[in-house]
C-alpha positions in Angstrom: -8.1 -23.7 -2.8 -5.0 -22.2 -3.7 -3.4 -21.4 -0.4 -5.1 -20.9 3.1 -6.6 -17.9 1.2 -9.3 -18.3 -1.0 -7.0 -16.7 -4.2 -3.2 -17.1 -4.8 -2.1 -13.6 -3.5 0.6 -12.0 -4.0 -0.2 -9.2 -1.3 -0.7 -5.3 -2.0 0.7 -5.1 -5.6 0.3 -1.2 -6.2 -0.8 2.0 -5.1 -2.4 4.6 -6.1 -2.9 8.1 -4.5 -3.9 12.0 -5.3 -2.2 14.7 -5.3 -1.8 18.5 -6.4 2.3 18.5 -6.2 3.9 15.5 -8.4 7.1 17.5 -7.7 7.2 17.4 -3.9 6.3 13.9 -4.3 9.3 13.3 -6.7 11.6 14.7 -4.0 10.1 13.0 -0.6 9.7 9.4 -2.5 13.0 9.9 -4.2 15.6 11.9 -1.7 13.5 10.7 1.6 12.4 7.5 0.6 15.0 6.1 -1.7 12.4 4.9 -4.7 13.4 5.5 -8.2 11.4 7.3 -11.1 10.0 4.7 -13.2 12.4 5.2 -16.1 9.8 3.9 -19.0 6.2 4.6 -17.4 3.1 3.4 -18.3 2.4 6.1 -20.9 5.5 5.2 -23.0 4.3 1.6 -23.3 0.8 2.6 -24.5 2.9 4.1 -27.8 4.4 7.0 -26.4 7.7 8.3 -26.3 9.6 8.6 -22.4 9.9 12.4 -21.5 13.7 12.7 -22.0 13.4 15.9 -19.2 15.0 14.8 -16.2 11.9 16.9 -14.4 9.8 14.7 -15.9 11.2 11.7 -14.6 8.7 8.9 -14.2 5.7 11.3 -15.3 3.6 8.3 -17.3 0.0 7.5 -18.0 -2.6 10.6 -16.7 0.7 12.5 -16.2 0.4 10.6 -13.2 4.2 10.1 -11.4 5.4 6.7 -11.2 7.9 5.1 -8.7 9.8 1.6 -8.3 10.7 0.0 -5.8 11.9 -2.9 -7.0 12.1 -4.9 -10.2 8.3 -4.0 -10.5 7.9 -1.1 -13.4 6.0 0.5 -10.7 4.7 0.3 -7.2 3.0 3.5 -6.6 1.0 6.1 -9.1 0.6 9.8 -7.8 -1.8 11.4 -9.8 -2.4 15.1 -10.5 -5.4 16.4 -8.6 -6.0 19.2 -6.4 -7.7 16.8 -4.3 -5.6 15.0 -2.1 -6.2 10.9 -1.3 -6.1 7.6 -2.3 -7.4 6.3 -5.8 -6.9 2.5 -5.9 -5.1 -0.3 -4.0 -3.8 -3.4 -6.5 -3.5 -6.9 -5.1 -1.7 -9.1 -7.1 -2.6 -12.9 -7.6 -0.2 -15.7 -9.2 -1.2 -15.9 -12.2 -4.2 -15.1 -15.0 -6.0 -18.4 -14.1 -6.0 -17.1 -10.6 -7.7 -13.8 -11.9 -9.9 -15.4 -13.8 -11.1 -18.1 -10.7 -11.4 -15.1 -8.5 -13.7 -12.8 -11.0 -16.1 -15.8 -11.0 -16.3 -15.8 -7.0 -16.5 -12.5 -6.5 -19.6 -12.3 -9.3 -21.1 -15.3 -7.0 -21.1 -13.4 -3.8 -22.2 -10.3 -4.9 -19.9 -7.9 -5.9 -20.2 -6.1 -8.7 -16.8 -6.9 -10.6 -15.7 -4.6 -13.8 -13.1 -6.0 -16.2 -10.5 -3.6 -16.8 -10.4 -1.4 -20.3 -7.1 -2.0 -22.6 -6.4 1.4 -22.2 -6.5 0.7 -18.0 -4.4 -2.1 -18.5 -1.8 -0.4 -20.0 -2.6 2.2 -17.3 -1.3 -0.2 -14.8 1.2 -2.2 -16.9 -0.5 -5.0 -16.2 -1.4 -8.1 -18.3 -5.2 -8.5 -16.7 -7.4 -7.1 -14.0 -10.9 -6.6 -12.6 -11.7 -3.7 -9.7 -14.8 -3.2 -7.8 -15.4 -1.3 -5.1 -15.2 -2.2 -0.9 -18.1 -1.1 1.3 -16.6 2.3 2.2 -16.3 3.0 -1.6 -12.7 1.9 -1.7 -11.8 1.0 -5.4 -9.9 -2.1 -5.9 -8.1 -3.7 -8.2 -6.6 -7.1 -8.7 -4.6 -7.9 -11.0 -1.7 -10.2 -12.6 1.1 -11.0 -14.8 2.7 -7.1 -14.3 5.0 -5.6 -15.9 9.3 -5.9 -15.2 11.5 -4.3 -16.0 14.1 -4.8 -14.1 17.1 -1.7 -13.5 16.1 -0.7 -9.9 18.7 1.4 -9.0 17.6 3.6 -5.8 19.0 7.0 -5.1 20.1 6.2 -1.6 20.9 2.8 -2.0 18.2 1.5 -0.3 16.7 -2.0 -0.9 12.9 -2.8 -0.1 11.5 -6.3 0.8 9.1 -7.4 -2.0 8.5 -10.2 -3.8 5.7 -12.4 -3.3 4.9 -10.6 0.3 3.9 -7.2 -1.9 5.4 -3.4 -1.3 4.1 -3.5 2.3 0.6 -2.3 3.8 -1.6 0.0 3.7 -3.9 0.9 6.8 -7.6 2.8 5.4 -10.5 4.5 7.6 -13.7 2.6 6.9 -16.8 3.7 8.9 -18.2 0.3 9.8 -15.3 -1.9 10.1 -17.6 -5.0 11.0 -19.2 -4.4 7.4 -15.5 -4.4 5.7 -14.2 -7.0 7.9 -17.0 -9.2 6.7 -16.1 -8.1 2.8 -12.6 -8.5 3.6 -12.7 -11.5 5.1 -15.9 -13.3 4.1 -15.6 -11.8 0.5 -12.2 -11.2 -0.2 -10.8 -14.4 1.6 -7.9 -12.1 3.9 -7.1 -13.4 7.3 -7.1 -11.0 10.4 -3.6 -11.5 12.5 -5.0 -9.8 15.3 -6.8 -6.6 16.4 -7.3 -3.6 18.7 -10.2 -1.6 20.3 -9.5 1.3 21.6 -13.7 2.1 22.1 -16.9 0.7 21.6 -17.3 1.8 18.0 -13.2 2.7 17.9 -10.8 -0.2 16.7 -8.1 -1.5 13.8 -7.9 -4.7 12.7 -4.7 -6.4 10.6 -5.8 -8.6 8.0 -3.1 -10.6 5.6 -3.3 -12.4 2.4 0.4 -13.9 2.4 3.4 -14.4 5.0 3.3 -10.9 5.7 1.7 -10.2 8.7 -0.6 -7.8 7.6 -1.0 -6.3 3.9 -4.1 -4.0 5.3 -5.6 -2.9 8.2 -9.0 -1.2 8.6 -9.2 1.5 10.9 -13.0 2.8 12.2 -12.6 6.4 13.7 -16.3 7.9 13.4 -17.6 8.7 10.0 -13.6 8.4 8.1 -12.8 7.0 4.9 -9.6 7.2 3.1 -6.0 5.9 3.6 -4.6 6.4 6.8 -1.0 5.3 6.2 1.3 3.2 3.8 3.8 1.1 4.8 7.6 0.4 3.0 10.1 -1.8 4.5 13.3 -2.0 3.8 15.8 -4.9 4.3 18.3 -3.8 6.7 17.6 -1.2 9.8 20.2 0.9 8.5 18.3 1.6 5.0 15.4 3.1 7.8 17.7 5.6 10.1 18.9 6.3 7.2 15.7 7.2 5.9 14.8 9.0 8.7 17.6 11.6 8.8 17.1 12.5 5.1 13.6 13.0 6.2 15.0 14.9 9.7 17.5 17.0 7.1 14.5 18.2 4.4 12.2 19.4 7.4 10.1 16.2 6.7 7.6 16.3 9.9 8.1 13.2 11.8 4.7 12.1 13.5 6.1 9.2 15.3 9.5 8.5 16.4 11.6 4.6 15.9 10.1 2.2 17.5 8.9 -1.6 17.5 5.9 -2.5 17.1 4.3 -5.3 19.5 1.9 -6.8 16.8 4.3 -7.6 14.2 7.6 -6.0 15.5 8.4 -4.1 12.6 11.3 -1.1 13.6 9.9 1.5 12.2 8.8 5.2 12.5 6.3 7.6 10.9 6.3 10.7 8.8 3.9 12.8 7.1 4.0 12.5 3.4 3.3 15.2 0.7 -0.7 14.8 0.4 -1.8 14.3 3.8 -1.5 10.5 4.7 1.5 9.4 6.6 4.4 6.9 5.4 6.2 4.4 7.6 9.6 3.0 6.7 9.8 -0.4 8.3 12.0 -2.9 8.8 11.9 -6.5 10.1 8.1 -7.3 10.3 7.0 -10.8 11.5 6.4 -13.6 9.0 3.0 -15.8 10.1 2.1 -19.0 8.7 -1.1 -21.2 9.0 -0.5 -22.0 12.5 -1.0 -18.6 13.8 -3.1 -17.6 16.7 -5.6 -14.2 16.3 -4.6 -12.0 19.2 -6.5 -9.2 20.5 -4.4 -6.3 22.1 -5.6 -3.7 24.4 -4.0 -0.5 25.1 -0.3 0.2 26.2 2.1 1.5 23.7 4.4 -0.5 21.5 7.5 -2.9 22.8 9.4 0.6 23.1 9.9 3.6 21.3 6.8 5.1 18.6 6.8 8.9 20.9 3.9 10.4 18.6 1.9 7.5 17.2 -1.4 7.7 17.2 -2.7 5.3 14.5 -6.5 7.1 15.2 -4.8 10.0 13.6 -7.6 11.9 11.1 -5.4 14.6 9.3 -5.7 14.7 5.4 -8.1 11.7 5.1 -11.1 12.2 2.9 -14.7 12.5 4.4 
C-alpha cells in the first residue's frame, strides 16, 4: 500500500461544473475569487489556436471556461449548459503506475471503470485517467501526470494552498450516505475524519485522502444529489476578507458570515456562486495524520462566528 490510503492521492485534482453564464463566472472566479483565466486552455493543446479576445479568456475545450489556481493549467472547468450543476470531480494520484494499480482494484471490487478517450484526455490536460460513476451517479475521474504550466499570476494577488493536499473540497448530496460511505471508504480507500447527524436519516460525513482534513464530504438531506459546496483556501486570512469584501462590493450574496469551523478550523465564510452551489474561501484548515481519532459532533454551531450556515442547505442542487 502506498500510504494509509489504498492509492497515492493527491486529493481533489479538478472540478467540473454546469452552467448557462461562462461570463458571470469569469467575473465571480476572477474579481471575487482571485483565480486566473487559464491563458493556454485545453482546446489550444488539442491543435487549436488560444482565442486572442480578452473576452474569451480561458474559454478551452467544449467552450468550457477554464480557471487556475496555481501552477496547475487548470483547476476548475465551467461548462456551457442551461442546466446548472456539477459534471465531474478529478482526484489526482502520484503517478501513472498508481493509475494503473488503482484501475485494476477498482475492476476487482466491482466498479465499472472506463478508460478515458485521447480526445478526453486532452479535455482534461492530463496524461492518463479512468472515471466511473459513485452510487448517487456522481461521475469521477482519476487521473495523473497533469498538465503545468506554470505563470499563475492572480488578479487580486491572492495565493491558494495546493500542492499535494489538492484545490480544497468539495461537499455533494447523496441520498443514501451509508451506501456512498461504503463506496467511498470500502471502495475508494478515503478515510472519514469525523461526522455529524443532525436526524435519523439527516447527517454529513468528512472523508480525506491526504493531510487535508477532508477533500469531500457527503451530505444526505432526503432524496438530493448534486454538489452542495466547494471549498478554496487561501494562504493567509487576509487573501479571505479580502475576498469577501470584493464579494460584499459586487452584491455577491453572502450565505454565511466568517467564522471557524470546529471540525477542522478552517476561517472561512460562504457565498453563493453563479450556478446555484455555494463557494467558501478558507483559510487555515487542520492537517491530520495517521494518528487521528474519528470524532462524531452533535449540534451547536461552530467555535464562533458562521451567522447563516446551514450546510443542509438544498438551493440549486440537482434532483
Amino acid at each position: 500500500m502506498d500510504s494509509a490510503y489504498d492509492f497515492a492521492y493527491r486529493g481533489l485534482g479538478y472540478v467540473g461544473v454546469a452552467a448557462p453564464d461562462l461570463d458571470a463566472w469569469r467575473d465571480f472566479g476572477t474579481r471575487v475569487c482571485g483565480m486566473m483565466p487559464a491563458p493556454i486552455p485545453p482546446k489550444a493543446l488539442a491543435g487549436e489556436p488560444a482565442r486572442p479576445d480578452p473576452e474569451a479568456a480561458g474559454i478551452g475545450a467544449g467552450d468550457a471556461l477554464f480557471l487556475k489556481l496555481d501552477d496547475y493549467q487548470w483547476r476548475l472547468a465551467v461548462h456551457p449548459s442551461n442546466e446548472p450543476g456539477l459534471r465531474y470531480l478529478g482526484f489526482e494520484l502520484g503517478d501513472l503506475s498508481a493509475l494503473d494499480r488503482a484501475a485494476s482494484v477498482l475492476a476487482s471490487r466491482g466498479v465499472s471503470v472506463t478508460a478515458a478517450t485521447e480526445t478526453e484526455r486532452e479535455a482534461r490536460g492530463v496524461g492518463a485517467m479512468i472515471w466511473f460513476e459513485d452510487p448517487a451517479g456522481h461521475r469521477l475521474e482519476l487521473f495523473a501526470a497533469p498538465l503545468r504550466d506554470r505563470g499563475f499570476n492572480s488578479p487580486q494577488g491572492m495565493e491558494f494552498l495546493t500542492g499535494g493536499l489538492g484545490m480544497g473540497h468539495a461537499v455533494l448530496f447523496v441520498p443514501n450516505v451509508e451506501e456512498a460511505l461504503e463506496f467511498y471508504r470500502g471502495t475508494l480507500g478515503f478515510i472519514r475524519s469525523d461526522f455529524t447527524r443532525f436526524a435519523a436519516d439527516s447527517s454529513i460525513h468528512f472523508l480525506r485522502c491526504t493531510a487535508r482534513h477532508h477533500s469531500l464530504a457527503l451530505l444526505q438531506v432526503g432524496p438530493l444529489t448534486g454538489l452542495q459546496h466547494l471549498m478554496f483556501e487561501t494562504r493567509t486570512l487576509d487573501d479571505v476578507g479580502r475576498s469577501l469584501d470584493r464579494a460584499r462590493e459586487r452584491g455577491v450574496q453572502i450565505t454565511s458570515e466568517l467564522g471557524r469551523h470546529r471540525n477542522d478550523e478552517n476561517v472561512s465564510f460562504y457565498m453563493e456562486g453563479p450556478s446555484g452551489f455555494q463557494v467558501e474561501m478558507g483559510w487555515d484548515g487542520m492537517l491530520v495524520g495517521d494518528d487521528w481519532v474519528e470524532n462524531e459532533f452533535t449540534g451547536g454551531g461552530d467555535l464562533w462566528g458562521h451567522a447563516g450556515l446551514d450546510v443542509r442547505s438544498a438551493e440549486g442542487v440537482d434532483e
